[in-house]
gemmi code that builds the backbone of each chain (N, CA, C; Angstrom):
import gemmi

chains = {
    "A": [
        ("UNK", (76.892, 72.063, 110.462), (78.034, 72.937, 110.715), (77.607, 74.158, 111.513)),
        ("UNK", (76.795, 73.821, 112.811), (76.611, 75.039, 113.378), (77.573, 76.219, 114.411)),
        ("UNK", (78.556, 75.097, 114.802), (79.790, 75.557, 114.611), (80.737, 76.947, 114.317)),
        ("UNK", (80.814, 76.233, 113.094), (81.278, 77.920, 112.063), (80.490, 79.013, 111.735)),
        ("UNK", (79.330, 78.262, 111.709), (78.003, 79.892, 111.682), (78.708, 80.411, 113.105)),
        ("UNK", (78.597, 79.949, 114.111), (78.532, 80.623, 115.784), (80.425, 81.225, 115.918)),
        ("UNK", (81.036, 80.790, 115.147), (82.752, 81.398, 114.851), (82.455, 82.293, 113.993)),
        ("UNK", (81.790, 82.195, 112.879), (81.723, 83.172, 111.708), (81.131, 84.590, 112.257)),
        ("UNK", (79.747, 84.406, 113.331), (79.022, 85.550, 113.586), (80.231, 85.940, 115.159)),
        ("UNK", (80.997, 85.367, 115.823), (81.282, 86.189, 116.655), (82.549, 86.749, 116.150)),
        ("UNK", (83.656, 85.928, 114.866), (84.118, 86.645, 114.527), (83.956, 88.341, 113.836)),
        ("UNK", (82.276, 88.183, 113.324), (81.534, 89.496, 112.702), (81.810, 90.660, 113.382)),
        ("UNK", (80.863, 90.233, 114.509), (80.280, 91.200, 115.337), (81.835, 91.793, 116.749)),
        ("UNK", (82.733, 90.630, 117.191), (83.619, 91.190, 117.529), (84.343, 92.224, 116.677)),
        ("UNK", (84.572, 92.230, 115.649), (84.765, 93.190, 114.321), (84.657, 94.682, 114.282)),
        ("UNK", (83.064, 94.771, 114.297), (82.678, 95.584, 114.164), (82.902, 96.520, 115.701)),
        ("UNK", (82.763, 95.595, 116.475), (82.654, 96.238, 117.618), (84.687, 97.003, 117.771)),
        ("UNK", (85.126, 96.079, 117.765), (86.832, 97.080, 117.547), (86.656, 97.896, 116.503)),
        ("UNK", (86.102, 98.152, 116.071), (86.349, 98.830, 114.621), (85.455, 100.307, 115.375)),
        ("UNK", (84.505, 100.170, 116.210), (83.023, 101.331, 116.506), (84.377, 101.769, 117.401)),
        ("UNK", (84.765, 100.816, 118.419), (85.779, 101.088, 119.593), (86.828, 102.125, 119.095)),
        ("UNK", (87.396, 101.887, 118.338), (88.527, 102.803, 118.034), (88.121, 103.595, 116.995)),
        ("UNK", (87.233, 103.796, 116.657), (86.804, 105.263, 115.813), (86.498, 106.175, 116.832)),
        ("UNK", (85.624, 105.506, 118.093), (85.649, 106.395, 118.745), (87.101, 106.693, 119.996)),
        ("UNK", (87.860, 106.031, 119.772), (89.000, 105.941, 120.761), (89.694, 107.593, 119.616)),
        ("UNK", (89.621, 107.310, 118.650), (90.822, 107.947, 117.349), (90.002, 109.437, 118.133)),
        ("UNK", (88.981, 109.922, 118.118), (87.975, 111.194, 118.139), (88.314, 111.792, 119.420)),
        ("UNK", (88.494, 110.347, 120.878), (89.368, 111.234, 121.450), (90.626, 111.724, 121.673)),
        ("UNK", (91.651, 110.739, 120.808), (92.739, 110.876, 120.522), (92.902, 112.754, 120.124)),
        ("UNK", (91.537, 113.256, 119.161), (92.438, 114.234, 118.224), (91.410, 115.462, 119.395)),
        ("UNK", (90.795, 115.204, 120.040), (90.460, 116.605, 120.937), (91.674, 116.175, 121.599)),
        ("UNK", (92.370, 115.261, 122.494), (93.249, 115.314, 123.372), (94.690, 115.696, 122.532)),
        ("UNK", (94.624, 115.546, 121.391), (95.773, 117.093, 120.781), (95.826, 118.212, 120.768)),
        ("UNK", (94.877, 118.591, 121.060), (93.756, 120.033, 121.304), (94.297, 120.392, 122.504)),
        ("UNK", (93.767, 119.261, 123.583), (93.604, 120.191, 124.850), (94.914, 119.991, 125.610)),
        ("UNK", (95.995, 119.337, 125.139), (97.112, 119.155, 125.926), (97.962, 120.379, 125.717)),
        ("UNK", (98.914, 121.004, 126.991), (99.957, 121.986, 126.438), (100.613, 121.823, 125.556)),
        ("UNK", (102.045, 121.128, 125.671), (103.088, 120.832, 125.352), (103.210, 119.329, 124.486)),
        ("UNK", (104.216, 119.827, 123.622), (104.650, 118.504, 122.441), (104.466, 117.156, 123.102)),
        ("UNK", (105.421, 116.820, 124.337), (105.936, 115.421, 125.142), (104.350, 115.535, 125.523)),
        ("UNK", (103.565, 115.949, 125.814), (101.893, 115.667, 126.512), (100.999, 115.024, 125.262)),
        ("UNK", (101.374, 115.733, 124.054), (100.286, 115.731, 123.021), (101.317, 113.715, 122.369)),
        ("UNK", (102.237, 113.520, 122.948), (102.881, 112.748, 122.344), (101.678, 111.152, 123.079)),
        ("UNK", (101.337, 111.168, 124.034), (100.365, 110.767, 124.702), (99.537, 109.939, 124.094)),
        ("UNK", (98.457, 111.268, 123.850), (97.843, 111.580, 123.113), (97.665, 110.909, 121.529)),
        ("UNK", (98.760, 111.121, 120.732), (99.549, 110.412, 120.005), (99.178, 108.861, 120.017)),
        ("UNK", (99.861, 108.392, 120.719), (99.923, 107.140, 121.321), (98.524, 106.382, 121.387)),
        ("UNK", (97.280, 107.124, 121.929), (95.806, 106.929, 121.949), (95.637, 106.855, 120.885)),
        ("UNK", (96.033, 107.840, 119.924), (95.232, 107.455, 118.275), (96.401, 106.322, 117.416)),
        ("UNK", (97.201, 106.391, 117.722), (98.291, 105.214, 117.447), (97.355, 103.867, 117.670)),
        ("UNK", (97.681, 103.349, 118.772), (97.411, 101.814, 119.212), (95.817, 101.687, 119.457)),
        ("UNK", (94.797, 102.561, 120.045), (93.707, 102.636, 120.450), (92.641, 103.021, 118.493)),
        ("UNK", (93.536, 103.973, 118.205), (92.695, 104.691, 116.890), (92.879, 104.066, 115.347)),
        ("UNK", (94.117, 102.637, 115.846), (94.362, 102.121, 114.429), (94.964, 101.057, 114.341)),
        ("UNK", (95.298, 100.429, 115.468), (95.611, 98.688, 116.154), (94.570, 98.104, 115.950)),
        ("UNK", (93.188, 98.892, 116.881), (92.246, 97.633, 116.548), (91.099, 98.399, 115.803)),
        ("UNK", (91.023, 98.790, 114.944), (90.259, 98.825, 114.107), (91.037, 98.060, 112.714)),
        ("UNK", (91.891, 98.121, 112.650), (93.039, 96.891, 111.588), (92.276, 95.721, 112.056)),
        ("UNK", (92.678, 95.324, 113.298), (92.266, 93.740, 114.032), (91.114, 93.796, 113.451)),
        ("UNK", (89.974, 94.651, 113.306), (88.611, 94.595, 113.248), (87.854, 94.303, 112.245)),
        ("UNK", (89.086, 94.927, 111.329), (88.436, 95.185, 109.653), (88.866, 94.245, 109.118)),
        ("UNK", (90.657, 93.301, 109.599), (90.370, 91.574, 109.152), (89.491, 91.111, 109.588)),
        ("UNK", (89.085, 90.795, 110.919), (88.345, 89.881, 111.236), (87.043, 90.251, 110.487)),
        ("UNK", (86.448, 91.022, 110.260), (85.008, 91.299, 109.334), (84.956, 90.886, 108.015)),
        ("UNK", (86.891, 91.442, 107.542), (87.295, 90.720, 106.017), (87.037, 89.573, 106.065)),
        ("UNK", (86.995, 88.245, 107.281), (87.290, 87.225, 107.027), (85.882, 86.476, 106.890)),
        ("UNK", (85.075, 87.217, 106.967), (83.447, 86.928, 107.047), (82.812, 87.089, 105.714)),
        ("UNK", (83.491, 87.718, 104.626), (82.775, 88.588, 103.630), (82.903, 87.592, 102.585)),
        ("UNK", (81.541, 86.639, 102.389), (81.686, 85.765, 101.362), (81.719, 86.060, 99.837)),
        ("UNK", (81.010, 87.367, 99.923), (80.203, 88.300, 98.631), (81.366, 89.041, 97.554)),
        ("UNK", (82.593, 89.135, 98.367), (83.926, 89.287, 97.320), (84.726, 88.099, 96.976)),
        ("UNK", (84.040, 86.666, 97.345), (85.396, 85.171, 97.105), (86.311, 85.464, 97.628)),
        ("UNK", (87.344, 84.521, 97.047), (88.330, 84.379, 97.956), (89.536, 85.574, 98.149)),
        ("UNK", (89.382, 86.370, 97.818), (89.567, 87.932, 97.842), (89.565, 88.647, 99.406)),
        ("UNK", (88.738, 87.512, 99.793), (88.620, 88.396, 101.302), (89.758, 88.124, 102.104)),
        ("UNK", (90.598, 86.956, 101.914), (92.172, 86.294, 102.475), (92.827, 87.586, 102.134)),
        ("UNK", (92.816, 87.906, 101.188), (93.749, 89.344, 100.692), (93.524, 90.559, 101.476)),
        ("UNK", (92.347, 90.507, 101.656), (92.086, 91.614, 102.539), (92.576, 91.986, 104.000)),
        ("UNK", (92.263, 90.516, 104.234), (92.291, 89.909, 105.785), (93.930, 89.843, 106.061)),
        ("UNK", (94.774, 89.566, 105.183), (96.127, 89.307, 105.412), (96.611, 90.885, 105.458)),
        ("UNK", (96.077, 92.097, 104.098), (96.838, 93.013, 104.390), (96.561, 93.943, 106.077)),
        ("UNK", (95.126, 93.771, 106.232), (94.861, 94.165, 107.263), (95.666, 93.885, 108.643)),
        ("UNK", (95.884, 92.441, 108.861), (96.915, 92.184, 109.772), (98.583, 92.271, 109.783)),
        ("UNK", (98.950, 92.516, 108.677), (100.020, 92.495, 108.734), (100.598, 93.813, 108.904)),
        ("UNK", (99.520, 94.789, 108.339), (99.294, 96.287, 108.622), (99.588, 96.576, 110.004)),
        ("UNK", (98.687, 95.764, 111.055), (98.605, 95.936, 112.532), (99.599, 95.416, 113.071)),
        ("UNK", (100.478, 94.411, 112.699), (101.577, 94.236, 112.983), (103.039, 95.014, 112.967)),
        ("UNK", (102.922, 95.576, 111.581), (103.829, 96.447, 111.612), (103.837, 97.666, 112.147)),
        ("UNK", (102.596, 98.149, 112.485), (102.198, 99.361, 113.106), (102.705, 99.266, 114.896)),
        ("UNK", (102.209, 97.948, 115.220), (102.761, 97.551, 116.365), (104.172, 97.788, 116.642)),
        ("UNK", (104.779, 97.182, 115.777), (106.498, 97.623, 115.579), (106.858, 98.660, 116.191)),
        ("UNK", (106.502, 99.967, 114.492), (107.228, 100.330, 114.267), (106.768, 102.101, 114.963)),
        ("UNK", (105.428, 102.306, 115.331), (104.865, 103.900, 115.936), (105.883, 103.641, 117.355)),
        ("UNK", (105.524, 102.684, 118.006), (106.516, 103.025, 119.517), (107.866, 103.287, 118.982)),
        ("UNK", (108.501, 103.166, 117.929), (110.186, 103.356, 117.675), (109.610, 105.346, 117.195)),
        ("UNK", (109.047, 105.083, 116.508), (108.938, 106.224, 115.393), (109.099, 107.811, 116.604)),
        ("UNK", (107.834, 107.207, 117.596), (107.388, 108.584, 118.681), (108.489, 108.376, 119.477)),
        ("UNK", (109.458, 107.491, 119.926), (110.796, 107.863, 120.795), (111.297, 108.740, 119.823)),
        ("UNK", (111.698, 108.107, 118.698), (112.972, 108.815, 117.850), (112.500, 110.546, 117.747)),
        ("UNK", (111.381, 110.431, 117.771), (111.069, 111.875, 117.500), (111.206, 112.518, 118.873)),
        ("UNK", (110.499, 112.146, 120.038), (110.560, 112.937, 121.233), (112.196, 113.218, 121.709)),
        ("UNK", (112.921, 111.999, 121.467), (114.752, 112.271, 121.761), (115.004, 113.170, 120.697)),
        ("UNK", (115.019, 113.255, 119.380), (115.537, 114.156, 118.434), (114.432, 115.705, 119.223)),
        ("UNK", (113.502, 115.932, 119.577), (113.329, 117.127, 119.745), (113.580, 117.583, 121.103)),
        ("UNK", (114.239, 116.719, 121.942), (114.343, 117.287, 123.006), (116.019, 117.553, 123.299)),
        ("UNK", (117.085, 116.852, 122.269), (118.470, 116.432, 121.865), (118.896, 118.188, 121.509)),
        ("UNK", (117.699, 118.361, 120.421), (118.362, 119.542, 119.755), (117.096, 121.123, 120.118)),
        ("UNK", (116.868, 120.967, 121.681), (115.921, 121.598, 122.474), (115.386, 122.416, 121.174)),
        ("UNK", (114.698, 121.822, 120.601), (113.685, 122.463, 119.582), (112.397, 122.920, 120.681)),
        ("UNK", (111.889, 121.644, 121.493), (111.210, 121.820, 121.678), (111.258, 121.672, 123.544)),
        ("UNK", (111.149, 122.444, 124.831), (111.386, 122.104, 125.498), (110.419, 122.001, 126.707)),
        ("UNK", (110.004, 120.938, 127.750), (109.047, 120.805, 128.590), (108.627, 121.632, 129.174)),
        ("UNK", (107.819, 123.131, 129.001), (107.640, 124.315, 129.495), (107.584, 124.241, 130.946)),
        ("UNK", (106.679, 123.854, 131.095), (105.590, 124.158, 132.566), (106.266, 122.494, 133.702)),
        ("UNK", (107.831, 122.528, 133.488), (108.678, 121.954, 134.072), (109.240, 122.032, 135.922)),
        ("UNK", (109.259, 121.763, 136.478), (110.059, 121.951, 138.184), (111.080, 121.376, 137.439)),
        ("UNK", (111.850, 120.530, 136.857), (113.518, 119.991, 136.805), (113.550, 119.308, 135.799)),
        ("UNK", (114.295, 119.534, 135.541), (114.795, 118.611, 133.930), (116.624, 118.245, 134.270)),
        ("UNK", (116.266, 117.391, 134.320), (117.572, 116.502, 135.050), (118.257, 116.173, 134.139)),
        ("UNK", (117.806, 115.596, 132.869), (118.534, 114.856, 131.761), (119.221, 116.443, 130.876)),
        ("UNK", (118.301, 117.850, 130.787), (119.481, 118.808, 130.440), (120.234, 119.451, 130.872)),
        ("UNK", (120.137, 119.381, 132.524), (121.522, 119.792, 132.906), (122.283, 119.081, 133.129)),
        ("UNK", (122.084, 117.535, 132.911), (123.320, 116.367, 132.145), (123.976, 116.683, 131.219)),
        ("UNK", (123.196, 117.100, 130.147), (123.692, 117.558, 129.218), (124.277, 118.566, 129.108)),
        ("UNK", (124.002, 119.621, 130.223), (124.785, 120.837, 129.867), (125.857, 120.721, 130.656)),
        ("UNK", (125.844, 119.975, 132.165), (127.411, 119.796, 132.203), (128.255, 118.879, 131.749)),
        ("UNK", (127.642, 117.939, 130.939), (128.794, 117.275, 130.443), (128.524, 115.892, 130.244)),
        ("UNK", (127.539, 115.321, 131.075), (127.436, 114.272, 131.507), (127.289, 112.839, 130.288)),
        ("UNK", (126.296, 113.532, 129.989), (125.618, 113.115, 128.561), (126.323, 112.936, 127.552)),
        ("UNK", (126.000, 112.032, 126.474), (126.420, 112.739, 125.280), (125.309, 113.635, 124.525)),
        ("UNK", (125.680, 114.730, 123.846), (124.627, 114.935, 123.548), (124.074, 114.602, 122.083)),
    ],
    "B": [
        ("UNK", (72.324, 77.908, 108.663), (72.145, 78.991, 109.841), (73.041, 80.073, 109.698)),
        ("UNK", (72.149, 81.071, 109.108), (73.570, 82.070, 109.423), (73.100, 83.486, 109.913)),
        ("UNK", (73.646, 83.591, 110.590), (73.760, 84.743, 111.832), (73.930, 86.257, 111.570)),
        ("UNK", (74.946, 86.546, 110.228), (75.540, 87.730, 110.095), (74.561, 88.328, 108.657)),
        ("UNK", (74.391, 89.656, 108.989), (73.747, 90.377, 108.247), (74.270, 90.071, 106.556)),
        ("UNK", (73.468, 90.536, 105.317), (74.084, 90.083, 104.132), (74.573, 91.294, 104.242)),
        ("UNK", (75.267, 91.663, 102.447), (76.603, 92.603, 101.725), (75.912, 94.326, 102.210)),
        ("UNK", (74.508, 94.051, 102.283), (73.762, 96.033, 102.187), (73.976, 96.505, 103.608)),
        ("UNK", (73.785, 95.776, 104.459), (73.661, 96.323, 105.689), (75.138, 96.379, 106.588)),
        ("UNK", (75.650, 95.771, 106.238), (77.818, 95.307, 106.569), (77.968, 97.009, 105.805)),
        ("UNK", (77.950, 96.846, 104.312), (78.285, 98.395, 103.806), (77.640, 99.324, 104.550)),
        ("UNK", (76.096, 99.770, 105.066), (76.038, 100.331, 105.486), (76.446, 101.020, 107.294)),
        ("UNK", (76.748, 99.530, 107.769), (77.832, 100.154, 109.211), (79.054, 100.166, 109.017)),
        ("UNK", (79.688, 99.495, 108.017), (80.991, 100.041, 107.314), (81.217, 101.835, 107.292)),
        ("UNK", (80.064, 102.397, 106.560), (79.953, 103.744, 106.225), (80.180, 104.158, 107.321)),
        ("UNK", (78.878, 103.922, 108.224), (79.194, 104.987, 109.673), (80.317, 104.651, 110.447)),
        ("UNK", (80.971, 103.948, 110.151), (82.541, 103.523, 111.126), (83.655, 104.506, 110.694)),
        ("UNK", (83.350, 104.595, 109.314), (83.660, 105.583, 108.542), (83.925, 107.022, 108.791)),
        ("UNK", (82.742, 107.393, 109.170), (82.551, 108.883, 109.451), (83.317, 109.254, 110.729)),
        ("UNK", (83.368, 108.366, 111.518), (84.432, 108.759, 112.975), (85.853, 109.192, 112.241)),
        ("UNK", (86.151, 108.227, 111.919), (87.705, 108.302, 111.050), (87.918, 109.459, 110.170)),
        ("UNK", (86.707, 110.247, 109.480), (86.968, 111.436, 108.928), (87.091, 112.631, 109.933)),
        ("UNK", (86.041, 112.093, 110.830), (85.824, 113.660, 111.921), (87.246, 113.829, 112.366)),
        ("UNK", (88.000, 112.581, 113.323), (88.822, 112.699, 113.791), (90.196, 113.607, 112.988)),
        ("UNK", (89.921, 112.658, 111.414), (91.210, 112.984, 110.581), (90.901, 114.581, 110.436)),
        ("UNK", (89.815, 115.243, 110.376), (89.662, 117.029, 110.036), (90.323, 117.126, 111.654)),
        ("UNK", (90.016, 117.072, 112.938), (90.313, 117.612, 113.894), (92.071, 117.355, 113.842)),
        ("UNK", (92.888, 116.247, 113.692), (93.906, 116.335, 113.220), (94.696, 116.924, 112.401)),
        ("UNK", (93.723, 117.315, 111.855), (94.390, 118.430, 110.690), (94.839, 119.871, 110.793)),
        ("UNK", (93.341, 120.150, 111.937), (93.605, 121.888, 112.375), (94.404, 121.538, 113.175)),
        ("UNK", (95.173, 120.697, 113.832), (96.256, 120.428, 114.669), (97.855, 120.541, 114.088)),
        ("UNK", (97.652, 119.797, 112.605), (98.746, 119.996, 111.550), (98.972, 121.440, 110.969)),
        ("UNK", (97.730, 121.833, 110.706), (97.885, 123.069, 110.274), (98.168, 124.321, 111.805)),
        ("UNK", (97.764, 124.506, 112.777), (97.726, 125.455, 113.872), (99.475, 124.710, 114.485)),
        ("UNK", (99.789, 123.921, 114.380), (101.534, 123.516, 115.333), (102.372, 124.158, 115.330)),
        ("UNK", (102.794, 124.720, 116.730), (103.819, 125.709, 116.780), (104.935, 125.012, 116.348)),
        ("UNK", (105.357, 124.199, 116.500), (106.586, 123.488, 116.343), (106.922, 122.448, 115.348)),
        ("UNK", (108.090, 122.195, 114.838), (107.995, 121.354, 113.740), (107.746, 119.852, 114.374)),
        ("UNK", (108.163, 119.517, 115.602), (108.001, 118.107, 115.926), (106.399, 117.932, 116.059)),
        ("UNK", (105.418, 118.742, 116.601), (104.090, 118.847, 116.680), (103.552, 118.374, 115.257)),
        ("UNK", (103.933, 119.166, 113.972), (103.660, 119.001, 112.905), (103.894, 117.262, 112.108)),
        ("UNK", (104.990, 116.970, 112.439), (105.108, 115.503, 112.168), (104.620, 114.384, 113.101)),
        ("UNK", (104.107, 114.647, 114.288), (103.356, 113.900, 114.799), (101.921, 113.954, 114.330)),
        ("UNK", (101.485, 114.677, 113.912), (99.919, 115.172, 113.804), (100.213, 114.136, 111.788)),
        ("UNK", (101.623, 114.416, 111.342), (101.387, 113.553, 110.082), (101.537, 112.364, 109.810)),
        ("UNK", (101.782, 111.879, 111.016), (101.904, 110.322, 111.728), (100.461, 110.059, 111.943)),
        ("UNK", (100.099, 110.676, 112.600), (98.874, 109.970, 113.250), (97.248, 110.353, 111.635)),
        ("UNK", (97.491, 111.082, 110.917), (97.014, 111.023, 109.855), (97.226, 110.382, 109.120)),
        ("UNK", (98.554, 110.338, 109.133), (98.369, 108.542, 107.656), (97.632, 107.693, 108.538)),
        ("UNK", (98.175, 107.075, 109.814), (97.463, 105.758, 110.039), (96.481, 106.090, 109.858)),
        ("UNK", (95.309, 106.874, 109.629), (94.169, 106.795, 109.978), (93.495, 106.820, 108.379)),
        ("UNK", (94.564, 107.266, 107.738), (94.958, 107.142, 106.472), (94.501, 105.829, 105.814)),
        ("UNK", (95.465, 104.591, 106.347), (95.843, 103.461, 106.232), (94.090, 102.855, 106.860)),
        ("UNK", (93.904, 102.861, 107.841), (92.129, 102.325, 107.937), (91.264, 103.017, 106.964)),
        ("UNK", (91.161, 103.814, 107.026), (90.380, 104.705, 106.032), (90.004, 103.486, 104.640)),
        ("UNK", (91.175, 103.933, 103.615), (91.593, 103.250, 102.943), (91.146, 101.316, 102.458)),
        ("UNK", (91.434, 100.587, 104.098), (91.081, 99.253, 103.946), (89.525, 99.237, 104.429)),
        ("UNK", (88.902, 100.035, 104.938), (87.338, 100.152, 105.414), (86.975, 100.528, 103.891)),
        ("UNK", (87.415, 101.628, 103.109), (86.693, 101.559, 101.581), (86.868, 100.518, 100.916)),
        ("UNK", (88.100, 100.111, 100.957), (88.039, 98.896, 99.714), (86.978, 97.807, 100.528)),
        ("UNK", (86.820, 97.381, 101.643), (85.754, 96.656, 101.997), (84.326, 96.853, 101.512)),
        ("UNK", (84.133, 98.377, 101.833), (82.556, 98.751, 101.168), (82.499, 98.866, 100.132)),
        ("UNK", (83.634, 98.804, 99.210), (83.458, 99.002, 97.580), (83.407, 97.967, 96.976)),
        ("UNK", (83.917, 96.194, 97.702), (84.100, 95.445, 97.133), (85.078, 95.259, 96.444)),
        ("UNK", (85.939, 96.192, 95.958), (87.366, 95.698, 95.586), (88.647, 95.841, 96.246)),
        ("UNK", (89.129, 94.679, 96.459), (90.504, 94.593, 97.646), (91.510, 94.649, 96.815)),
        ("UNK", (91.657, 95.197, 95.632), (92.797, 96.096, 94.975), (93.021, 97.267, 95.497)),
        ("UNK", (91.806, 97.795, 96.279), (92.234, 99.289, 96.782), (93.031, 98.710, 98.134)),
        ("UNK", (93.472, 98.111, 98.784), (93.900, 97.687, 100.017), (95.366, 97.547, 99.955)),
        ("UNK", (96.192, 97.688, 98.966), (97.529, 97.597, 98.293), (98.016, 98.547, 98.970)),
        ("UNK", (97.739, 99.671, 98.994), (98.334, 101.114, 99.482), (98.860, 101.385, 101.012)),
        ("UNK", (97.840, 100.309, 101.641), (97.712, 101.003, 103.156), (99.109, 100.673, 104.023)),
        ("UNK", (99.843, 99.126, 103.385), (101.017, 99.386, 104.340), (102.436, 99.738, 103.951)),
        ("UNK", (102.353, 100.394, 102.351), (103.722, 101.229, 102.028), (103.348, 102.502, 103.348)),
        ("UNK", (102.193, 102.950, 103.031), (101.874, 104.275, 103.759), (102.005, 104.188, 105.079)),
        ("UNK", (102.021, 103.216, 105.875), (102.266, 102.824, 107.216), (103.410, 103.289, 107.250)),
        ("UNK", (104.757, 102.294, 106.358), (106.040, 102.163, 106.665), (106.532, 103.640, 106.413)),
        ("UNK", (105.698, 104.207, 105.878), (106.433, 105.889, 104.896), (106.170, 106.507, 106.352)),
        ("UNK", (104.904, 106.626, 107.001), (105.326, 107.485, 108.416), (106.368, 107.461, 109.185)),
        ("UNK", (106.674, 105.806, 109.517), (107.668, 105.558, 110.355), (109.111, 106.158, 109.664)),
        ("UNK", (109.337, 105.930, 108.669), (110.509, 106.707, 107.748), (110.518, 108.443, 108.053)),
        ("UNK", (109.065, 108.518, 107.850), (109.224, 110.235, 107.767), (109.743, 110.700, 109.796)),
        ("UNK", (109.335, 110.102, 110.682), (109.842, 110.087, 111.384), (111.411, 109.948, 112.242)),
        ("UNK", (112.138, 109.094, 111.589), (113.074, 108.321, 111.388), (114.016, 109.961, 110.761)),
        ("UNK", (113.753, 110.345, 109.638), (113.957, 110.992, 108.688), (114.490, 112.488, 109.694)),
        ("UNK", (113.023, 112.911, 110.311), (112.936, 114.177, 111.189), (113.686, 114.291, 112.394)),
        ("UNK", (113.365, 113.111, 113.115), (114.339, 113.130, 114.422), (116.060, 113.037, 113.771)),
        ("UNK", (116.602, 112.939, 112.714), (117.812, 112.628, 112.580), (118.057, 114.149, 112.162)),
        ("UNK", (117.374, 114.627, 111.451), (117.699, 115.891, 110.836), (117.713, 117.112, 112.059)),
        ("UNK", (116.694, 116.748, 113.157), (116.784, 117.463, 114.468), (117.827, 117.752, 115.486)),
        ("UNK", (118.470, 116.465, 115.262), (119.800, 116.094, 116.119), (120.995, 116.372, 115.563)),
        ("UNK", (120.977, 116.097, 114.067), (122.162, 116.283, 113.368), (122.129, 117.457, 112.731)),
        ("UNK", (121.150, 118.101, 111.998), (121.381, 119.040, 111.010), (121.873, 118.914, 109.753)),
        ("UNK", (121.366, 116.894, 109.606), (122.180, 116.697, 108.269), (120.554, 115.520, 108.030)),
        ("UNK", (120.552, 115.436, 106.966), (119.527, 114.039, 106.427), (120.512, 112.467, 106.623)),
        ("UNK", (121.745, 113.071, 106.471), (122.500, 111.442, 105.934), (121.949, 110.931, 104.976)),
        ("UNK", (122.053, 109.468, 104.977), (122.321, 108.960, 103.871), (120.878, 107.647, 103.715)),
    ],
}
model = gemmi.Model(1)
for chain_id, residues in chains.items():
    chain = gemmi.Chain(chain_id)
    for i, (resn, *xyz) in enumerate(residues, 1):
        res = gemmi.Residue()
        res.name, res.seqid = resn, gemmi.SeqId(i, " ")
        for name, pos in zip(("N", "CA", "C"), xyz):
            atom = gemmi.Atom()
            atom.name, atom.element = name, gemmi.Element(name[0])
            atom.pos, atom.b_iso = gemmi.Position(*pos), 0.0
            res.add_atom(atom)
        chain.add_residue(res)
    model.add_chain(chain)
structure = gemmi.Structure()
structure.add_model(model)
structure.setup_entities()
C-alpha cells in the first residue's frame, strides 16, 4: 500500500504548509488594519484575514486531521468540523462585510474621507436612491 | 512505509502555527480597542472570532481531544449574526426582530 503512505504524507505536509501560509497571511492581515486610513480600506484588509487568515488554515487543519492516527476514529470529527467551518465561512464573511460596509455608509456613520466624488451620495441626496 | 512525522513532533509545529494566530489576534485587538468608529470596531470582532474559530480547532488537535472542536462553528455563525445585527441597527435605528 505504498500508495496511501504517498496520499497520506502529501495530504500532511500540504496541511501544514496552508496552515504556516495563512498564519502568516492573518499577521499581515492585522498590520494592514494598522496602516490603512479609512473603514472601506481596512475592509480589504479584512477580507485578507477573512479568506487568506482562516479559509485555508481550516482546509489545512482537516487535511492534517485526516492524517492523525493517534486520536482513532475521532479524527473524521475533526476533519468534518474543520471543513464545514470553511465552508460556511466561505458563505457567509463576503455577505457579513457588504452588509456592514452598506449599513455604514447608508447611515454616513462612516464616510470615504480622502474622496474626489462620491456619486452614490449625491444619489442619495437628490433623490435618486432609496436610501 | 510511512512518511509523516509521529504525535511529538505534529504537536510541536502545531504549537508554532499557533503562535502566528496569537500575534496576529493581540495586533487585532489594539485595533478593537484604538477604532474610531463603531463599524471599525465590529469588523476587527469579526475578524477575531475567526481566528478565534482556528485557534480553537489547532488546540483541540494538539491536545488530542476533538471535543474541544464543538465550539468553533456556532462562533463562526455568531460573527456573521453580529454583523447582520449592526448593519441593520445602522440603517434603521431599530434591532427588529
Amino acid at each position: 500500500m505504498v500508495w496511501y503512505s504517498v496520499l497520506e504524507a502529501t495530504a500532511y505536509y500540504l496541511g501544514l504548509i496552508m496552515i504556516f501560509v495563512g498564519g502568516v497571511l492573518d499577521i499581515i492581515a492585522a498590520i494592514g488594519m494598522h496602516r490603512f486610513k479609512n473603514f472601506y480600506m481596512r475592509l480589504h484588509a479584512a477580507t485578507i484575514g477573512t479568506i487568506g487568515g482562516t479559509f485555508y488554515p481550516l482546509i489545512g487543519a482537516g487535511l492534517v486531521a485526516l492524517t492523525m492516527h493517534w486520536i482513532g476514529v475521532m479524527k473524521y470529527y475533526v476533519a468534518g468540523i474543520s471543513f464545514t467551518a470553511a465552508f460556511f465561512l466561505l458563505i457567509t464573511a463576503p455577505v457579513g462585510s457588504h452588509a456592514l460596509a452598506q449599513g455604514a455608509h447608508k447611515s454616513r456613520t462612516v464616510l470615504p474621507e480622502p474622496a474626489i466624488v462620491d456619486r452614490l451620495l449625491e444619489d442619495e441626496e437628490k433623490g435618486g436612491v432609496e436610501k | 512505509m510511512e512518511f509523516i512525522p509521529g504525535p511529538t513532533i505534529t504537536v510541536d509545529i502545531l504549537g508554532a502555527a499557533l503562535m502566528l494566530f496569537v500575534i496576529a489576534s493581540i495586533i487585532y485587538f489594539i485595533r478593537l480597542v484604538k477604532g474610531p468608529s463603531v463599524p471599525d470596531m465590529v469588523l476587527a470582532i469579526d475578524v477575531l472570532s475567526y481566528d478565534l474559530v482556528v485557534f480553537i480547532i489547532l488546540f483541540s488537535m494538539m491536545c488530542n481531544s476533538p471535543l474541544l472542536a464543538v465550539g468553533a462553528l456556532p462562533l463562526m455563525l455568531w460573527a456573521f449574526l453580529l454583523d447582520m445585527y449592526v448593519s441593520k441597527y445602522l440603517m434603521k435605528r431599530e434591532l427588529g426582530d
